[in-house]
N, C-alpha and C positions, 0 to 999 in steps of 0.2 A: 615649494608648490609648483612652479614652471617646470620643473625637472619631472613630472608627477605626468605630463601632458605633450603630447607628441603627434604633428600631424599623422591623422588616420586613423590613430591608436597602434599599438602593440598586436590585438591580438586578444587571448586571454592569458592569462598569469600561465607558466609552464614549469615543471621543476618542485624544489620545495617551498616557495610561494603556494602553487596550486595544491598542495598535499596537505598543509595546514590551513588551506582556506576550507577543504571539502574536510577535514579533521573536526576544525573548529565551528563550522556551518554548515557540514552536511553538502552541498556544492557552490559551485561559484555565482548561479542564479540566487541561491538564499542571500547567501552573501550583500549582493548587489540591491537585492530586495529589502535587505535589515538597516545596510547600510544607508542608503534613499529614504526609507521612512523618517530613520533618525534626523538626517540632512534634513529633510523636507518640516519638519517639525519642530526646527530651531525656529525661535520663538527671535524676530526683529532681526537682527544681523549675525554671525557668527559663521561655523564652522562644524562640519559631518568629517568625522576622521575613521578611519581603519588604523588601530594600533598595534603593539605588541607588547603585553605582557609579561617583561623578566620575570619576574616571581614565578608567577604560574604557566610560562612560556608555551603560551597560545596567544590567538589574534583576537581581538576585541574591537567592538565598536563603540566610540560616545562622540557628545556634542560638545559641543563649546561654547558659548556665547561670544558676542561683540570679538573682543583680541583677546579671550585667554588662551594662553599657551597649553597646549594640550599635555605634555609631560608636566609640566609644575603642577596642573591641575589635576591630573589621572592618574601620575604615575605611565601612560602608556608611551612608549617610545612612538613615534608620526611616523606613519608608512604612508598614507594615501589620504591626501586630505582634499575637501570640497568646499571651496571658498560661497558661501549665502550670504555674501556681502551685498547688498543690491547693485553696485556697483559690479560684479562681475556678470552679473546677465542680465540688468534692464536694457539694454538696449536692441538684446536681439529676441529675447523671451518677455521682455513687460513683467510684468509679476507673476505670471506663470512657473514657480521656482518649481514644480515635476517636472516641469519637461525640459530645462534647464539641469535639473537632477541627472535625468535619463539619459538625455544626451552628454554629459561627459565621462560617461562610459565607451564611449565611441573615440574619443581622445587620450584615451588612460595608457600610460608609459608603463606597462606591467614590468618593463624588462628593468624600471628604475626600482619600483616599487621590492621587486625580488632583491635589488642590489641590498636594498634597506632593511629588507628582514634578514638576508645574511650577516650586516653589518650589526645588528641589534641584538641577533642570537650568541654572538662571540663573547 
């Protein structure tokens, strides 16, 4: 997760990270938008991941609840995951989890995130 998050942010994803983002969502804004809703609509505590697909080797979105592990439960390998733990952002957003959402796109390590769909597509 730490490795996911970088002061400043990265940027936006470059390479073939961004080729299968805009492949499998059309652009990086959908993306971010699909991805947010899902996050934002974990039900009590959990987790919004960006996955990847062996099988069907595209990128995918689902939720998690509480601590499940997103591979044992998806099958998706973890690329970019969104901790909605209340503990990662009551204290600077309150229950606010949007904007809490929105804002850690603004910190996102796209250049880790690439490393991991490289590593995942092998």
């Amino acid at each position: 997760f730490w490795q996911n998050l970088c002061p400043g942010g990265s940027g936006e994803p470059t390479g073939a990270l961004a080729e299968a983002i805009n492949r499998d969502f059309g652009s990086f804004e959908n993306m971010k938008t699909k991805l947010s809703a899902s996050t934002v609509a974990v039900q009590g505590s959990g987790w919004g991941w960006l996955g990847y697909n062996k099988e069907a080797k595209k990128l995918q979105i689902a939720a998690c609840s509480n601590q499940d592990p997103l591979e044992a439960t998806t099958g998706l390998v973890p690329l970019f995951g969104i901790d909605v733990w209340e503990h990662a952002y009551y204290l600077q957003y309150k229950n606010v989890r949007p904007d809490y959402v929105k804002a850690i796109f603004q910190v996102a390590n796209w250049n880790d995130v690439s490393a991991r769909l490289d590593a995942a597509m092998k």
